[in-house]
VOPAGU-2260 file (C-alpha; in pm, 1 decimal, decimal comma):
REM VOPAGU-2260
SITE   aa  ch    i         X         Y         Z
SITE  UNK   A    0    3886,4  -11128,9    7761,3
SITE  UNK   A    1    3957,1  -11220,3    7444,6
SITE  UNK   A    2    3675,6  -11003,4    7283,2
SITE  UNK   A    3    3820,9  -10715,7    7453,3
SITE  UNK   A    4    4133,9  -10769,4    7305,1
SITE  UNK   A    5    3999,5  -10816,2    6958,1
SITE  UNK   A    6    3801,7  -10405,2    6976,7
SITE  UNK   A    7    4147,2  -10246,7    7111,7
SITE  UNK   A    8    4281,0  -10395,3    6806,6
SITE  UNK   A    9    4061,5  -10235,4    6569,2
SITE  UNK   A   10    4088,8   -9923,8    6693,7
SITE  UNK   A   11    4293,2   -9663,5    6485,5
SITE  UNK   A   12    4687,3   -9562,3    6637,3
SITE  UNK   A   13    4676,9   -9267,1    6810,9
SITE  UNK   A   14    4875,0   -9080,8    6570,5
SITE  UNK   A   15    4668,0   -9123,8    6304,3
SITE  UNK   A   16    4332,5   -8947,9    6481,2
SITE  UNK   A   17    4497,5   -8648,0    6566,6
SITE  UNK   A   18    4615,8   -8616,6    6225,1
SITE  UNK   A   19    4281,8   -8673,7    6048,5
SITE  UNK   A   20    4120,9   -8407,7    6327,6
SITE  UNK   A   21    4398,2   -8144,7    6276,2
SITE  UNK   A   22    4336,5   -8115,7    5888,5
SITE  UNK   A   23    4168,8   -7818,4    5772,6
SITE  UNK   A   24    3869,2   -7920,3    5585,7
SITE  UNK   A   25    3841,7   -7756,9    5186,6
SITE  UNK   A   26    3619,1   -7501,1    5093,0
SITE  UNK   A   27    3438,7   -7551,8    4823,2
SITE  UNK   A   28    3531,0   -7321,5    4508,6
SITE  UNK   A   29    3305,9   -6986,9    4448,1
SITE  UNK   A   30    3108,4   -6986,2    4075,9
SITE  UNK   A   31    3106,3   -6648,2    3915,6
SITE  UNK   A   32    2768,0   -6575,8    3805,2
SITE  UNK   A   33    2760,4   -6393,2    3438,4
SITE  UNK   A   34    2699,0   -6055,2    3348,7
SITE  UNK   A   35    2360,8   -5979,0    3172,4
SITE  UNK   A   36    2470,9   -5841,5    2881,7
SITE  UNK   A   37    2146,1   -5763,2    2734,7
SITE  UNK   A   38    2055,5   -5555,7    3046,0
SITE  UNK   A   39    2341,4   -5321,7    2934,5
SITE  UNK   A   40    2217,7   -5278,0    2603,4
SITE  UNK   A   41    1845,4   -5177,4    2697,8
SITE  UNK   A   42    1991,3   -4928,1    2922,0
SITE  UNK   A   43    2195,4   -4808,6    2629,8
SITE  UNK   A   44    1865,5   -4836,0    2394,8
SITE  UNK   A   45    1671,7   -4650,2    2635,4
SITE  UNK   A   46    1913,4   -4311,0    2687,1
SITE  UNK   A   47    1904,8   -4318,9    2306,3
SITE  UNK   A   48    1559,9   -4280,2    2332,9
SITE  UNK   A   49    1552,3   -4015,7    2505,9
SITE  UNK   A   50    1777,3   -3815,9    2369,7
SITE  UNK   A   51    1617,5   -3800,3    2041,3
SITE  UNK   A   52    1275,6   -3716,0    2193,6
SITE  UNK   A   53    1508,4   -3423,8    2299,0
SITE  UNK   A   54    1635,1   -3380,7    1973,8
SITE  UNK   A   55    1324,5   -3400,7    1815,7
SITE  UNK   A   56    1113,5   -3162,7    2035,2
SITE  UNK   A   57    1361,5   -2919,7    1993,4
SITE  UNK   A   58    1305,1   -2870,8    1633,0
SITE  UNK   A   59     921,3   -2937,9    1656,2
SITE  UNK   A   60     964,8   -2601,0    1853,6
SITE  UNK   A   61    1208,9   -2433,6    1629,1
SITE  UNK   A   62    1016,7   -2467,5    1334,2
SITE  UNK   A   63     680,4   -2338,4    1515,3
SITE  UNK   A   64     911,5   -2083,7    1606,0
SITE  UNK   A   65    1027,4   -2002,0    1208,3
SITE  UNK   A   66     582,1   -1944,2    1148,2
SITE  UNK   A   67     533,0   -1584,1    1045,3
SITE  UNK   A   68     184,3   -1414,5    1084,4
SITE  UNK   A   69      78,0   -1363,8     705,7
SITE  UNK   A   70    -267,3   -1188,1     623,1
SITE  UNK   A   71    -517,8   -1397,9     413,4
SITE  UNK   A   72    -806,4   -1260,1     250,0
SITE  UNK   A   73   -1127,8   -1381,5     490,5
SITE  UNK   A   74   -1329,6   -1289,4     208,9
SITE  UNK   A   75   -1312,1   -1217,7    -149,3
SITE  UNK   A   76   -1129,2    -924,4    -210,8
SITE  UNK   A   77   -1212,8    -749,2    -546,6
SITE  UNK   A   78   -1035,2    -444,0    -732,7
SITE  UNK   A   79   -1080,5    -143,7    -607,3
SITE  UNK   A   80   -1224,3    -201,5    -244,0
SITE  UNK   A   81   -1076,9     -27,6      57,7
SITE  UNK   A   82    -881,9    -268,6     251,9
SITE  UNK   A   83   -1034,3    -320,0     599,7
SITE  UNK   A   84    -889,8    -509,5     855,5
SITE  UNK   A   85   -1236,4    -718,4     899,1
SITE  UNK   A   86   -1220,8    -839,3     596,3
SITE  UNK   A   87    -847,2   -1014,3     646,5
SITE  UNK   A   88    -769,9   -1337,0     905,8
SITE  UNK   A   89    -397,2   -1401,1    1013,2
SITE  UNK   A   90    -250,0   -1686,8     911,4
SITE  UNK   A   91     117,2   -1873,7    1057,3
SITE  UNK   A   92     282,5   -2012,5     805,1
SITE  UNK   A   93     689,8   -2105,7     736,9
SITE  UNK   A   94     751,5   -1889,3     410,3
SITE  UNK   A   95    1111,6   -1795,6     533,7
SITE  UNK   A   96    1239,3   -1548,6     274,9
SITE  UNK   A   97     881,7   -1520,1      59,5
SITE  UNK   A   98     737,1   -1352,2     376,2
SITE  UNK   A   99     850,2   -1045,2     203,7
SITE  UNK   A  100     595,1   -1099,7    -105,8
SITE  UNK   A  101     287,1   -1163,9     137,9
SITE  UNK   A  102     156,1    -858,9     348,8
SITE  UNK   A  103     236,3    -848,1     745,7
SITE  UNK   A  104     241,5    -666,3    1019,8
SITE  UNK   A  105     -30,9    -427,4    1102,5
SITE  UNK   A  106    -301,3    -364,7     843,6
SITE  UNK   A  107    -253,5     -64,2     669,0
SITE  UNK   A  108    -474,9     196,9     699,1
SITE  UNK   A  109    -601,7     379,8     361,4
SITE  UNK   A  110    -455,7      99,4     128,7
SITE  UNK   A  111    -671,9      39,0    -161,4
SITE  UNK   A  112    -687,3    -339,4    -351,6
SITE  UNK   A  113    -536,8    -349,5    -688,1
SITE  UNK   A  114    -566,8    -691,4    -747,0
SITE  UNK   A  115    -851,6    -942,9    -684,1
SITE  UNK   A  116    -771,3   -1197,3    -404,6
SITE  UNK   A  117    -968,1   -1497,5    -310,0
SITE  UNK   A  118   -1104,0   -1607,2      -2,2
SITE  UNK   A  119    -843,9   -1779,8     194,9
SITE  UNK   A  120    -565,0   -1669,3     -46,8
SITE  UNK   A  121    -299,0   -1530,4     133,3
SITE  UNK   A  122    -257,4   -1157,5      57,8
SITE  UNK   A  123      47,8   -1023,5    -190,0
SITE  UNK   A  124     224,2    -709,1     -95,8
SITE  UNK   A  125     184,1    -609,0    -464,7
SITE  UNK   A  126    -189,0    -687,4    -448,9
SITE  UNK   A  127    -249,6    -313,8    -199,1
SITE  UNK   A  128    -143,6       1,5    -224,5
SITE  UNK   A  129    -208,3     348,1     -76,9
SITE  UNK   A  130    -480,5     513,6    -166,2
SITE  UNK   A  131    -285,9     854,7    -315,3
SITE  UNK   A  132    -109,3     595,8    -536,5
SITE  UNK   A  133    -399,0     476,1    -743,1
SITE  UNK   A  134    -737,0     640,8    -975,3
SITE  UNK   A  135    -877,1     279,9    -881,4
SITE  UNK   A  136   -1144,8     274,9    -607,6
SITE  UNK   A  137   -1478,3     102,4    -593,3
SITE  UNK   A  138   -1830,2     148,3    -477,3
SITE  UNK   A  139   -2012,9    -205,6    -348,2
SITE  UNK   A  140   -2353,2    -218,2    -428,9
SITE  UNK   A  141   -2519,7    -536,2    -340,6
SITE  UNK   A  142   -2817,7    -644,3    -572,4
SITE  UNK   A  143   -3122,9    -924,2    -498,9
SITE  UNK   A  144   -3167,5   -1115,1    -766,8
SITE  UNK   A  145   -3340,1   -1421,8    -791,2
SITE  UNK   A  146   -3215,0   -1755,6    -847,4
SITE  UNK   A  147   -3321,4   -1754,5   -1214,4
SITE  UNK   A  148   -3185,1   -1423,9   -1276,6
SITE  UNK   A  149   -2854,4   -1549,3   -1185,5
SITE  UNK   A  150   -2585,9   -1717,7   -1414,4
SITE  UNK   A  151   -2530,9   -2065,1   -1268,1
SITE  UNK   A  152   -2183,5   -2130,3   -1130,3
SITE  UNK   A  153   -2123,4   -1760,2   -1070,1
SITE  UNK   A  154   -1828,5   -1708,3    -871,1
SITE  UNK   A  155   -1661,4   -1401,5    -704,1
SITE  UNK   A  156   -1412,2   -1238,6    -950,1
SITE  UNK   A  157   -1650,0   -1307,5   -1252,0
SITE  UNK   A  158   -1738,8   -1013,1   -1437,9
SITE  UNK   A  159   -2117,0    -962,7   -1556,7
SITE  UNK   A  160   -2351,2    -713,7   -1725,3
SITE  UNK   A  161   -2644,4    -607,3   -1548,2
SITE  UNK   A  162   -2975,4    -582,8   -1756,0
SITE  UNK   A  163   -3290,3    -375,4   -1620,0
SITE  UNK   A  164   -3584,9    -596,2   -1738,7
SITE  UNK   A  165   -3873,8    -351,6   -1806,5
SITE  UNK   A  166   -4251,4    -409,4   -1617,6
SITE  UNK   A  167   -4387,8    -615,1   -1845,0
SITE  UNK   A  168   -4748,0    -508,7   -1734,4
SITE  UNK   A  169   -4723,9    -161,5   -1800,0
SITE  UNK   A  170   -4469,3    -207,7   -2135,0
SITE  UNK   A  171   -4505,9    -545,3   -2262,3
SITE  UNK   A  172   -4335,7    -450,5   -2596,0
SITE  UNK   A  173   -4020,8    -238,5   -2436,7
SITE  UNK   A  174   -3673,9    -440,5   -2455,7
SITE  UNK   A  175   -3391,2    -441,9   -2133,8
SITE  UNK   A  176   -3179,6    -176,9   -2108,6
SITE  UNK   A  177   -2840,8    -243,6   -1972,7
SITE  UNK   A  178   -2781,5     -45,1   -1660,6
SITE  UNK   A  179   -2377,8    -122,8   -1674,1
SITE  UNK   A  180   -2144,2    -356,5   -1845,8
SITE  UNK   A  181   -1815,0    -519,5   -1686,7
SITE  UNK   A  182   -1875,1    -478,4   -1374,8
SITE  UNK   A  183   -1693,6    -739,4   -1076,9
SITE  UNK   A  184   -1858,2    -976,7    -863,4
SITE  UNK   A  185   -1750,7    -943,2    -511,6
SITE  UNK   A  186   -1962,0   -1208,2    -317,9
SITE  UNK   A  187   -2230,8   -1408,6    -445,7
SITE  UNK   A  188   -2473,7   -1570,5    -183,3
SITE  UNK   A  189   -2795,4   -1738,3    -426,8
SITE  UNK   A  190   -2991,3   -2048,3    -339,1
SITE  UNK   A  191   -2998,6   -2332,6    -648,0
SITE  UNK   A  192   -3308,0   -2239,5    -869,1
SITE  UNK   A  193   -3487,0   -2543,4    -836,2
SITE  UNK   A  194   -3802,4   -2603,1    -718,8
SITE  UNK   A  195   -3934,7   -2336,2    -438,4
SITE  UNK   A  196   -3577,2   -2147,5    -512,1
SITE  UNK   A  197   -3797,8   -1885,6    -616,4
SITE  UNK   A  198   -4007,8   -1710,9    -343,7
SITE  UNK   A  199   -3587,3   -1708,9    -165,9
SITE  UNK   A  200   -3388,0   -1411,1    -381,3
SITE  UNK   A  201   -2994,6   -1432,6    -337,9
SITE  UNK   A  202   -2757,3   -1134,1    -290,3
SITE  UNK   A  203   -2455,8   -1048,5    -575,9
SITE  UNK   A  204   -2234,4    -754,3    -452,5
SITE  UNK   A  205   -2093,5    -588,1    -718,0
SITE  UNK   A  206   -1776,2    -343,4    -738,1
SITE  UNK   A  207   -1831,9     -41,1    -929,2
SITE  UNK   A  208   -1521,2     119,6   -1096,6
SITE  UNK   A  209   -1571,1     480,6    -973,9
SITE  UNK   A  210   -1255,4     569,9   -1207,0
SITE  UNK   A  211   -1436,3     377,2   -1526,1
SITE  UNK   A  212   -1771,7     533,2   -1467,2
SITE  UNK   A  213   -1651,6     909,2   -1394,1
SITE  UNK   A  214   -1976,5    1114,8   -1359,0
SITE  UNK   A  215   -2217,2     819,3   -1451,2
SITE  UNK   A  216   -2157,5     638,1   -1119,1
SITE  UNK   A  217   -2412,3     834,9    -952,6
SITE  UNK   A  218   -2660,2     753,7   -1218,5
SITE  UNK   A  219   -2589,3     405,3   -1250,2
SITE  UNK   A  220   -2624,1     341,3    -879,6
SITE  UNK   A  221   -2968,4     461,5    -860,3
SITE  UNK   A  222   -3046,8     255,0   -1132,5
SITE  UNK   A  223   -2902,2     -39,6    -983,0
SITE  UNK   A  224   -3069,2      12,6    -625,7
SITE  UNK   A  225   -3378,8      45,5    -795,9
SITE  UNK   A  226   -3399,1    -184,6   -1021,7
SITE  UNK   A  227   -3284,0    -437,8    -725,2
SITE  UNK   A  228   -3576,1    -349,8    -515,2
SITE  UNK   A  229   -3851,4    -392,5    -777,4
SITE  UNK   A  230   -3680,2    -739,8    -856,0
SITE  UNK   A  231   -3587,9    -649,6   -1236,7
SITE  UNK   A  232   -3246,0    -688,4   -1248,1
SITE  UNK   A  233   -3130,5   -1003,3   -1415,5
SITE  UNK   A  234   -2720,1   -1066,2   -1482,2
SITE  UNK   A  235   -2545,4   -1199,3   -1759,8
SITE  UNK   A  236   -2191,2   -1316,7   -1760,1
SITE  UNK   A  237   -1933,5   -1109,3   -1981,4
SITE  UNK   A  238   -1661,9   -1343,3   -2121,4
SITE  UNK   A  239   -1353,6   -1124,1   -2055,6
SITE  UNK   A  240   -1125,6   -1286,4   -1838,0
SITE  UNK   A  241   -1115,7   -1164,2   -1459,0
């Protein structure tokens, strides 16, 4: 009995358990996580990006855009020679207001070069003209030679004499005559005279003034032609500037 007593003693008043079981229990505070800050900026980063890839393809194709067709010589172009459209290779390039001073468009027909132009050299305006507006036209003749009988170095535009070496065999004392003096080189295709250059000849075209030689062009055109096939022909460089 007197256990009893002693556990109804320790137990709690009545009042004071309905209190503790009525009290709302407390919720523990929420914890705001961050922003990312750095995310923000590679987004930022990134549009930037793109927009100048914009930018910058847009005036990749402007400027192909600004590219004119301009005709450059696909050969070497010497005084005198009808202007053909084989001979000529379009070219884009950004010249913006020089595109005037180069030749465009369609090739001319009956246009006559006035003033040598170089292989790959893009063509001046001033450098053809009609045919009724100039006495300067030119006849290509093209000469073999061999190596030997070729100036070393010779270039297109050079000027050279041509000399008709007599047959030795039949005049060993006569000297060469000089067929025609001045005259422009308009291609030169010759293999190095070294050893075995010999038994291969090489080609020189040369322009004939037909204005400078007058009546004589005839004349020195046969001469030339043969002289080229019996292999007597041997050139000599003339000093004048081209």
């Amino acid at each position: 009995m007197a256990q009893r007593t002693a556990i109804m003693d320790q137990r709690p008043p009545a009042s004071q358990s309905r209190g503790q079981l009525t009290q709302p229990a407390t919720s523990p505070q929420a914890t705001r996580v961050p922003r990312r800050r750095w995310r923000d900026w590679r987004l930022v980063l990134g549009v930037l990006l793109v927009l100048g890839s914009a930018v910058l393809g847009g005036r990749v194709v402007g400027a192909a855009d600004d590219t004119v067709a301009v005709w450059a010589a696909d050969a070497d172009l010497v005084e005198g020679m009808q202007l053909r459209p084989g001979s000529l290779v379009a070219v884009p390039v950004r010249l913006e207001s020089a595109a005037e001073a180069y030749l465009t468009g369609p090739v001319p027909d009956g246009y006559v070069v006035v003033r040598p132009v170089s292989a790959g050299e893009l063509v001046p305006a001033a450098a053809v003209v009609p045919a009724s507006e100039t006495t300067r036209t030119a006849r290509l003749v093209a000469l073999s030679l061999e190596p030997e009988s070729v100036p070393g170095g010779l270039e297109a535009g050079d000027r050279v004499d041509v000399w008709l070496v007599p047959d030795l065999l039949a005049e060993p004392d006569a000297p060469a005559s000089l067929v025609v003096d001045g005259v422009s080189v308009a291609s030169t295709q010759v293999p190095d005279a070294g050893f075995g250059a010999a038994a291969t000849p090489g080609s020189v075209v040369v322009s004939l003034d037909t204005d400078m030689l007058g009546s004589d062009l005839p004349d020195v055109t046969a001469r030339l032609v043969a002289g080229s096939a019996a292999g007597r022909l041997v050139l000599t460089l003339d000093p004048a500037p081209r």
